[in-house]
C-alpha positions in Angstrom: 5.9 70.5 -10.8 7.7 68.9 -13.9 8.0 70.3 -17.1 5.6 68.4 -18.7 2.8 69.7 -16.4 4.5 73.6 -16.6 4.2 73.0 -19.8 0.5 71.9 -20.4 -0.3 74.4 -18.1 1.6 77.3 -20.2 -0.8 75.9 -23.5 2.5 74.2 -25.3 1.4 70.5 -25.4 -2.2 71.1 -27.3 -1.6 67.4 -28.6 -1.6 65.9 -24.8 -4.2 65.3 -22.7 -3.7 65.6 -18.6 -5.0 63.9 -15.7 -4.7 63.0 -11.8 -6.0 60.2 -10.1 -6.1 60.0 -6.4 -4.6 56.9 -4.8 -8.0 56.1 -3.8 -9.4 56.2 -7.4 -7.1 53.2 -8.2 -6.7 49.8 -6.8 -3.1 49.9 -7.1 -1.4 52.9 -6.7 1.7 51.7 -6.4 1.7 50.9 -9.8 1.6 54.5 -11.1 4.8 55.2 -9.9 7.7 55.7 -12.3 4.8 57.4 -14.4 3.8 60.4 -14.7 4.5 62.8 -11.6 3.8 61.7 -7.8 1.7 64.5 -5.9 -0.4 64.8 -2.8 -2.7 61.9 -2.6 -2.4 61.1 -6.4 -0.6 60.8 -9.4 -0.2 63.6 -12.3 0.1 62.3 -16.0 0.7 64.3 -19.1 0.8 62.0 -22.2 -0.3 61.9 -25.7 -3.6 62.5 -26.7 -4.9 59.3 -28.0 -2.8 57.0 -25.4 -3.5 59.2 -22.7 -7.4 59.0 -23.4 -6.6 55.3 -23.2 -4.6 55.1 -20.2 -7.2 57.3 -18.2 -10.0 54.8 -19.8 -7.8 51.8 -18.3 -7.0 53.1 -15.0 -11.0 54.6 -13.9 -13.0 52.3 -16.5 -14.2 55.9 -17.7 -13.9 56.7 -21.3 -12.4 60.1 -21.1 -14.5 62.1 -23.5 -17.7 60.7 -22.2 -16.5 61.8 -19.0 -16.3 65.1 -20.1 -19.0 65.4 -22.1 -21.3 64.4 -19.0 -19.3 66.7 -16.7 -19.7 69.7 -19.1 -23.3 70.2 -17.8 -21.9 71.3 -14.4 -19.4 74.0 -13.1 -17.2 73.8 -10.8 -14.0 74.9 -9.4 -10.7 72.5 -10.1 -7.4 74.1 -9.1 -5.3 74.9 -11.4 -2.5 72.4 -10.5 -5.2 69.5 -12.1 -4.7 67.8 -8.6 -7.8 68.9 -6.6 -10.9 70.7 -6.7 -14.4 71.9 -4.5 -17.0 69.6 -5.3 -20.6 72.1 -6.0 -22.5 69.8 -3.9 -20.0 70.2 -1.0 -17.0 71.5 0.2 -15.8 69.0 2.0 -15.7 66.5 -0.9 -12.5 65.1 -2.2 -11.7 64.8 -6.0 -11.3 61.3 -7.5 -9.8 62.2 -10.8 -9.5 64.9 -13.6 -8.9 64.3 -16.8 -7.8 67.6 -18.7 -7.3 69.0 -22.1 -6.2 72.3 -24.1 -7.8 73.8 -26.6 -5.8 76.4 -29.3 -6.9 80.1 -29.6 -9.6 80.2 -32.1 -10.5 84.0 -32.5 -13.7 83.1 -34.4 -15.3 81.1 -32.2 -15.1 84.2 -29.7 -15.9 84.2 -26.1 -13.2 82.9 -24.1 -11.3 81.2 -26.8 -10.6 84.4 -28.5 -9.0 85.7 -25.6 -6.4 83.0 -25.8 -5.3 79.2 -25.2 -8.1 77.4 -23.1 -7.6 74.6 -20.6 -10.8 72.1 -20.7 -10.7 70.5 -17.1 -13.1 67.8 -15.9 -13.1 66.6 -12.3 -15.2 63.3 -10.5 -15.6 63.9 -6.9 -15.2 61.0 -4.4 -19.6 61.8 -4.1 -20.1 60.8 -7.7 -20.7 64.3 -8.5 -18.1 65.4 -12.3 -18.1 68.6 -12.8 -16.3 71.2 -15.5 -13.7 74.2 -15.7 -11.9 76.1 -17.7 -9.9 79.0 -18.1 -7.7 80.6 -20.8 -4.2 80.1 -19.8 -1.7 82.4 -18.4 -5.1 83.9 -16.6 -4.6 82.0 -12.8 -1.9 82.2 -10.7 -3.7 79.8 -7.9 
């Protein structure tokens, strides 16, 4: 893992935005490399918040917010690496991309934020299904 996804993960890049897109979300994967970090069956990409929301906008013709705003409306399980996930309508689906996010302590709001730094994941399976999760961090070891 580099230190740019250790460090999203640990809640210490609140400005960035993360995401992973399977080779076979992108007609030419090839082209990823030298960015971001190469994992199982995808690439990993920690960047800025605004040119990140763009890059993930050029490379699955999603816009990343509208992504997430859709995918809010069903839970799921995506593994806390940001590489993979189960799909709710089947276990045998594959994830196509996840775009990711994390969100500052805010006591007042209550509920889950109070409890500490939240990462905001949002994952497409290869079905069509998007689906959301997210967890304060520090909270999964998986």
């Amino acid at each position: 893992m580099t230190e740019a996804r250790a460090e999203f993960l640990a809640g210490e890049r609140l400005e960035d935005v993360a995401f992973f897109l399977a080779d076979r979300a992108v007609d030419e994967p090839e082209k990823l490399d030298g960015f971001g970090e190469r994992v199982d069956g995808g690439h990993l990409l920690v960047v800025d918040g605004d040119a990140g929301r763009g890059a993930f906008q050029s490379a699955t013709g999603t816009d990343a917010m509208g992504f997430a705003k859709d995918a809010m409306g069903t839970e799921g399980e995506i593994d806390r690496s940001l590489t993979g996930g189960t799909c709710p309508d089947g276990e045998d689906h594959d994830v196509r991309f996840v775009f990711a996010f994390a969100e500052e302590q805010n006591e007042e709001v209550g509920g889950l934020y109070a409890e500490g730094d939240v990462i905001h994941a949002y994952a497409q399976c290869t079905c069509g299904t998007a689906y959301s999760h997210k967890w304060v961090v520090g909270e999964r070891t998986d």
